[in-house]
C-alpha positions as CSV (number, residue, x, y, z in Angstrom):
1,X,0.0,0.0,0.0
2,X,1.4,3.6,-0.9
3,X,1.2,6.0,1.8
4,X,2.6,9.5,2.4
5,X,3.4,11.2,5.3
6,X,3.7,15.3,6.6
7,X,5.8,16.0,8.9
8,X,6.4,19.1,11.2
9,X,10.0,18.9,13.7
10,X,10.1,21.1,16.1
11,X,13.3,21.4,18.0
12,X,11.8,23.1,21.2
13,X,15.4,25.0,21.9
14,X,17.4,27.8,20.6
15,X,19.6,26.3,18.2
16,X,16.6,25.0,16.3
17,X,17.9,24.7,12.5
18,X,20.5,22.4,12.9
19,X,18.5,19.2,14.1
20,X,15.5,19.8,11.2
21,X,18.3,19.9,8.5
22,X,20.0,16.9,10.3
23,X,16.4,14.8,10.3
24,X,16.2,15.7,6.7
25,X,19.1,14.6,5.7
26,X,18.8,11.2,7.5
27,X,15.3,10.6,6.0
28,X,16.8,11.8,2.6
29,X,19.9,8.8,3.3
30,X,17.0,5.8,3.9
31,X,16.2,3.2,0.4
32,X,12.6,2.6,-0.9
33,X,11.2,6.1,0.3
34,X,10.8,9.7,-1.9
35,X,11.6,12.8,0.2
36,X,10.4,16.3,-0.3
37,X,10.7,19.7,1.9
38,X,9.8,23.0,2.3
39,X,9.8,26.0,4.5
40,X,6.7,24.2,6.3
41,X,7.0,20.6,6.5
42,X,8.8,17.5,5.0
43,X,6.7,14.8,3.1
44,X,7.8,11.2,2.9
45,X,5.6,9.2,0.2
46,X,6.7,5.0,-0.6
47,X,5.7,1.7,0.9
48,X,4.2,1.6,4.2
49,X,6.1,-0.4,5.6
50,X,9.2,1.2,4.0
51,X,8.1,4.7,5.4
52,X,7.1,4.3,8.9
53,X,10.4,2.1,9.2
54,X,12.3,5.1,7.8
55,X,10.8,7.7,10.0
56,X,9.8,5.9,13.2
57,X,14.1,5.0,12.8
58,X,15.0,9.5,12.3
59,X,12.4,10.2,14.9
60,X,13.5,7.7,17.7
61,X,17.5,9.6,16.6
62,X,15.9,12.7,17.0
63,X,14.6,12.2,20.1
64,X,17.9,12.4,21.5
65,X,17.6,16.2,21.8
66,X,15.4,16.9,24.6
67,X,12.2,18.7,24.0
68,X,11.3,18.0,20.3
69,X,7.6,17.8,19.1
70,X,7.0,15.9,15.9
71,X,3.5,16.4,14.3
72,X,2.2,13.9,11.4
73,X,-0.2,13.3,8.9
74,X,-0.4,9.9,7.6
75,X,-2.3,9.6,4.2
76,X,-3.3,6.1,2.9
77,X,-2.2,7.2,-0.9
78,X,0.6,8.1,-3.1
79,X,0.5,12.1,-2.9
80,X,4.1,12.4,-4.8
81,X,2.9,14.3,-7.9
């Protein structure tokens, strides 16, 4: 099943940019998965299974700065185009 995911990080410190860019770039490094950002969000389209391996793996990483907030959206459909 296809499914794509939005994704808001928020760092909840002063030195903020850093850790997005990093979470980016380690969703950007995973196989099987399409990655896409902007100013607002990051979307993550593939597999299921593929996906929510990928991110549940940078969010548990990212978790190892204190104080971050990670909103979703999970969408049972390919919304890469």
């Amino acid at each position: 099943m296809k499914t794509s995911i939005d994704i808001s990080y928020y760092p909840l410190s002063q030195e903020f940019r850093q850790p997005i860019k990093n979470f980016i770039a380690s969703l950007g490094q995973k196989d099987n998965i399409s990655v896409r950002s902007n100013s607002m969000s990051t979307q993550v389209f593939g597999e299921f299974d593929d996906v929510m391996s990928a991110v549940t793996e940078c969010i548990k990483n990212a978790f190892e700065l204190p104080e971050s907030t990670f909103v979703l959206k999970i969408i049972n459909m390919d919304r890469n185009k």
